[in-house]
N, C-alpha and C positions, 0 to 999 in steps of 0.2 A: 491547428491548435496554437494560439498564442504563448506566449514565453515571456514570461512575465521579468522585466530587466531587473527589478530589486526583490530579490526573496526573502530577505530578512525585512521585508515593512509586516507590522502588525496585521492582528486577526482583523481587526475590522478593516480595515483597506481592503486584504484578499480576500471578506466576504465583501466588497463596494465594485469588487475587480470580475465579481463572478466565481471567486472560488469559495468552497466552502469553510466555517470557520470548525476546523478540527477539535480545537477543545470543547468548542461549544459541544461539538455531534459527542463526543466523549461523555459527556457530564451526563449529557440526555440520554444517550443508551446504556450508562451507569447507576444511573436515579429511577429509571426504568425497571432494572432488572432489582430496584431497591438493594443496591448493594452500597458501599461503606467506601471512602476511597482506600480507608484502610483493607478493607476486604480483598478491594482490587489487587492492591499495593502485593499481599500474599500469592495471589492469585495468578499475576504475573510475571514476579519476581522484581518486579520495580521498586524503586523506592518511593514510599508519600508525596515527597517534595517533590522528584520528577514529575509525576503524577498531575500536584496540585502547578506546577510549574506550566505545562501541557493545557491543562482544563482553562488555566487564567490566558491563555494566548501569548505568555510569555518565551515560548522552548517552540519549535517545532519538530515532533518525533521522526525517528529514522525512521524506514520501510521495516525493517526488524523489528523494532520499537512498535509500531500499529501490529505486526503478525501476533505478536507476543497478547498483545489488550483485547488483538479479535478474538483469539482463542480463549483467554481468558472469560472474556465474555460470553463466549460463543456465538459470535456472530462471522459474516463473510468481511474481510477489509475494507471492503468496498464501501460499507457501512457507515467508515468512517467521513467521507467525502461524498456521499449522496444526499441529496437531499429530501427529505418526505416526499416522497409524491404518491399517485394513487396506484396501486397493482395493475399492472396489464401482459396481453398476452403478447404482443408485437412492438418490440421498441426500435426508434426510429432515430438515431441523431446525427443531424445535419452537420456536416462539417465545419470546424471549429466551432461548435455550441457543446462540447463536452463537458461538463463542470468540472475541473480539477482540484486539486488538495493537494498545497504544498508539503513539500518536506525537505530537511536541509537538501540544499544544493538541485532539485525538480521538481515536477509535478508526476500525480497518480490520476487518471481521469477515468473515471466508470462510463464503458461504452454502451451497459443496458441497466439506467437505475430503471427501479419499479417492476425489474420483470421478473413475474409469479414463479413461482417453484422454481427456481433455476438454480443448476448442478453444476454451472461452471461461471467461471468470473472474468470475463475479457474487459483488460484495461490498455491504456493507452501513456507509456513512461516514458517521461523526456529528463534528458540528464544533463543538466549544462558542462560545459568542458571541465574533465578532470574530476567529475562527481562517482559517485558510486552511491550505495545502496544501505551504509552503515559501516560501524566499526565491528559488528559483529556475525556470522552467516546465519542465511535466512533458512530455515526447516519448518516443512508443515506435510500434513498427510496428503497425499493425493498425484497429480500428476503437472506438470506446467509444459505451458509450450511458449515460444518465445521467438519472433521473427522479426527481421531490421526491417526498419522502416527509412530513417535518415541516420546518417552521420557511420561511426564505429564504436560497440560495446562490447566489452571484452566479458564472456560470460563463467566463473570458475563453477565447476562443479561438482563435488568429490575430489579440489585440488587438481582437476584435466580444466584447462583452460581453452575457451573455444573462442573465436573471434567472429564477432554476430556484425555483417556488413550488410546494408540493404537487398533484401530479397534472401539472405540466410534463413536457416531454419534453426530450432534448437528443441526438442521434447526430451524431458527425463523425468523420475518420479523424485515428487520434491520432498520426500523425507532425505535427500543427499542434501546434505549443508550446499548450501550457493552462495551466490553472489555474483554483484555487477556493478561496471565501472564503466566510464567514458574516459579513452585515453586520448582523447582529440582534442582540437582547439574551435573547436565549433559543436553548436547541441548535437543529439543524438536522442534519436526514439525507437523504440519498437515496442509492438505488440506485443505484451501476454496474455496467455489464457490461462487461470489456474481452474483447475479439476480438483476440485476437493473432495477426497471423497467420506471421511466424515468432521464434523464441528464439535463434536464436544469434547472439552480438555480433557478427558481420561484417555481417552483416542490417541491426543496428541503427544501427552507425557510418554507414552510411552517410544517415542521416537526421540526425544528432545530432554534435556537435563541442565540447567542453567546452573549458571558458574555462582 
């Protein structure tokens, strides 16, 4: 997976670059579900302008930031950096051909867009040096698992801090507040799987309470 040297270039560059253009997916599985951005705005405790800030390709959302809109929406994250494609039952992708979605300071890359019914969500997170995952911790119902790939990512969770080195492991149930960071001078990736086990915001509120 390439590593893209400037993360602040605009939407259309990182959809000219192969990555998806996030507000775009935004707008379109918002107007879909014929909702309001004011609606959203409620819905996920964001503010409008964040909001309208994000859909214009102006802002790129934290990892928290998208958990908060998928829920809201009720869709998987993934959603936000996949692209249409047609349902299948067997997905296949080639190395470095993962489509990723930036967010300050990495990318999120969907390791199985299009595939039907699926109960779990394996991506691929690269964090440049000194990155983490937001200013706020990430809560969702279900389970995650979480294994190095390159570099070192320091993983909190419930406040126990684990140090995720290549070939670490990490699974807990991700209603415990998390978070992650690269405390290196070089990128760092690893594997998550999220397990969700359900999607709609009633589910979710009740784990989670925004400030």
């Amino acid at each position: 997976m390439r590593i893209e040297e400037d993360l602040s270039s605009n939407a259309h560059a990182m959809t000219k670059r192969g990555h998806v253009d996030v507000g775009k997916r935004l707008r379109t599985l918002r107007e879909r579900q014929r909702m309001s951005i004011r609606a959203l705005a409620e819905a996920s405790g964001l503010a409008v302008n964040t909001l309208s800030l994000i859909e214009n390709g102006r802002t790129s959302p934290s990892v928290s930031t998208l958990q908060r809109l998928a829920v809201a929406l009720q869709v998987p994250i993934s959603a936000f950096f996949t692209p249409e494609v047609p349902q299948q039952r067997i997905v296949y992708t080639p190395a470095g051909q993962a489509i990723a979605s930036i967010f300050p300071h990495g990318t999120l890359a969907d390791l199985a867009p299009g595939f039907i019914n699926r109960t779990l969500e394996p991506l691929l997170l690269t964090l440049n040096p000194g990155a983490g995952s937001g200013p706020e911790a990430i809560i969702h119902t279900g389970q995650e698992f979480v294994f190095g790939v390159n570099g070192q990512i320091l993983y909190t969770v419930a406040d126990q801090t684990y140090t995720i080195n290549p070939g670490d492991s990490l699974l807990f149930e991700a209603v415990l507040p998390h978070r992650w960071h690269n405390p290196g001078s070089t990128p760092a990736q690893a594997l998550l799987v999220l397990c969700p086990l359900e999607l709609p915001r009633s589910a979710f509120e009740r784990h989670m309470r925004y400030e």
